[in-house]
C-alpha positions, 0 to 999 in steps of 0.5 A, a space after each residue: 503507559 503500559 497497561 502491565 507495569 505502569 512505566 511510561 512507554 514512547 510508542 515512536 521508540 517503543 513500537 510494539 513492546 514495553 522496556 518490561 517485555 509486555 507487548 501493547 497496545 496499537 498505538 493511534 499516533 504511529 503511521 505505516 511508515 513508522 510501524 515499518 520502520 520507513 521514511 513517509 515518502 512515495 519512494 521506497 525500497 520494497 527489499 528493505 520493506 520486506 525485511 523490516 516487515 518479516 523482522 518484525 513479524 517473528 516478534 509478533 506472530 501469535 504463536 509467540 504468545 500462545 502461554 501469555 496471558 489472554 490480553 497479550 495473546 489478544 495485543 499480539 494478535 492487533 499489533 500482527 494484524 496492524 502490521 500486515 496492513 501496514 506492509 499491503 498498504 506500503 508494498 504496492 504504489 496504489 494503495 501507497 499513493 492512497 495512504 499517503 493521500 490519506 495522512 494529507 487529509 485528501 481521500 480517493 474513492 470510486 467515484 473520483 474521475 479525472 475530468 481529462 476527456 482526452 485521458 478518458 478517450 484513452 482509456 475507452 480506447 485500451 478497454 475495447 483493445 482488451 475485449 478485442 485482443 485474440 493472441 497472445 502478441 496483442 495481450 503482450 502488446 497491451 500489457 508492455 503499453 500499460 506498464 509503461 502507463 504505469 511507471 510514467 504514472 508512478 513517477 508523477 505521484 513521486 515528483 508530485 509528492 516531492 513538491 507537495 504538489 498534493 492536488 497533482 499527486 491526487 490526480 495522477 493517483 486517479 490515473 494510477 487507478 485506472 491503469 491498475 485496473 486495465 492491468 488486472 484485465 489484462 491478466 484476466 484476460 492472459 489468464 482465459 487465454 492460457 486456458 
């Protein structure tokens, strides 16, 4: 219901505004993929994403709202936030996986491993690779196998997410992480190289 005019709103037609005009509040019900316009599935296209997302936030930004009343102006501000997750959270595979995880009611935190020694080698292995890496050729070596690593990874959550093959779709998200990881090590490490 709209807290300004009392009409009935539907928040899956009616995301962020009232018939009325009046922006409202954040509704529970409405996931990522709805406040963005998309299909709940791991594939996305990131462009259309990006659109959405930009469309969407001319509306919302809180400079909109600077001569609305305090509430609006504090409902705009929610909504703009919310809406800023929500394109973070879908943009990236990692943290798309996570959610998507999330809504199936499976979490992933930190401590959550894969219990692969054969994997667990590996990843060992491409750790002392980086702290032994000394050119520019060895990052770049280190960085081509990761990425690699990484479609491989994200194809597995997409089929496994296809199949509702949920505990498969977890444990490649794991693996995911890892890479991610490595990744954000390699551009460090790309980084202290370059000076």
């Amino acid at each position: 219901m709209c807290w300004k005019c009392g009409k009935n709103t539907n928040p899956e037609k009616e995301l962020f505004f009232c018939k009325c005009g009046v922006v409202q509040s954040v509704a529970p019900s409405l996931t990522y993929f709805d406040l963005l316009q998309q299909q709940p599935s791991f594939e996305l296209d990131s462009k259309s994403l990006g659109v959405v997302f930009r469309d969407t936030q001319k509306f919302l930004h809180p400079d909109m709202f600077s001569t609305k009343s305090k509430e609006e102006q504090q409902l705009a501000e929610e909504q703009s936030s919310l809406l800023n997750k929500a394109y973070r959270t879908l943009l990236k595979p990692l943290s798309r996986a996570i959610y998507m995880l999330k809504l199936q009611n499976v979490a992933i935190d930190e401590k959550d491993t894969i219990s692969d020694p054969e994997f667990l080698m590996d990843i060992m292995s491409i750790n002392e690779q980086i702290d032994e890496a000394s050119s520019a050729s060895d990052i770049n070596s280190l960085e081509e196998t990761n990425n690699v690593a990484i479609d491989n990874c994200i194809q597995e959550i997409t089929q496994a997410f296809k199949d509702n093959r949920i505990k498969d779709a977890k444990n490649s998200t794991i693996k995911l992480r890892y890479f991610t990881t490595i990744s954000e090590r390699i551009l460090d490490l790309r980084r202290r190289a370059l000076g």
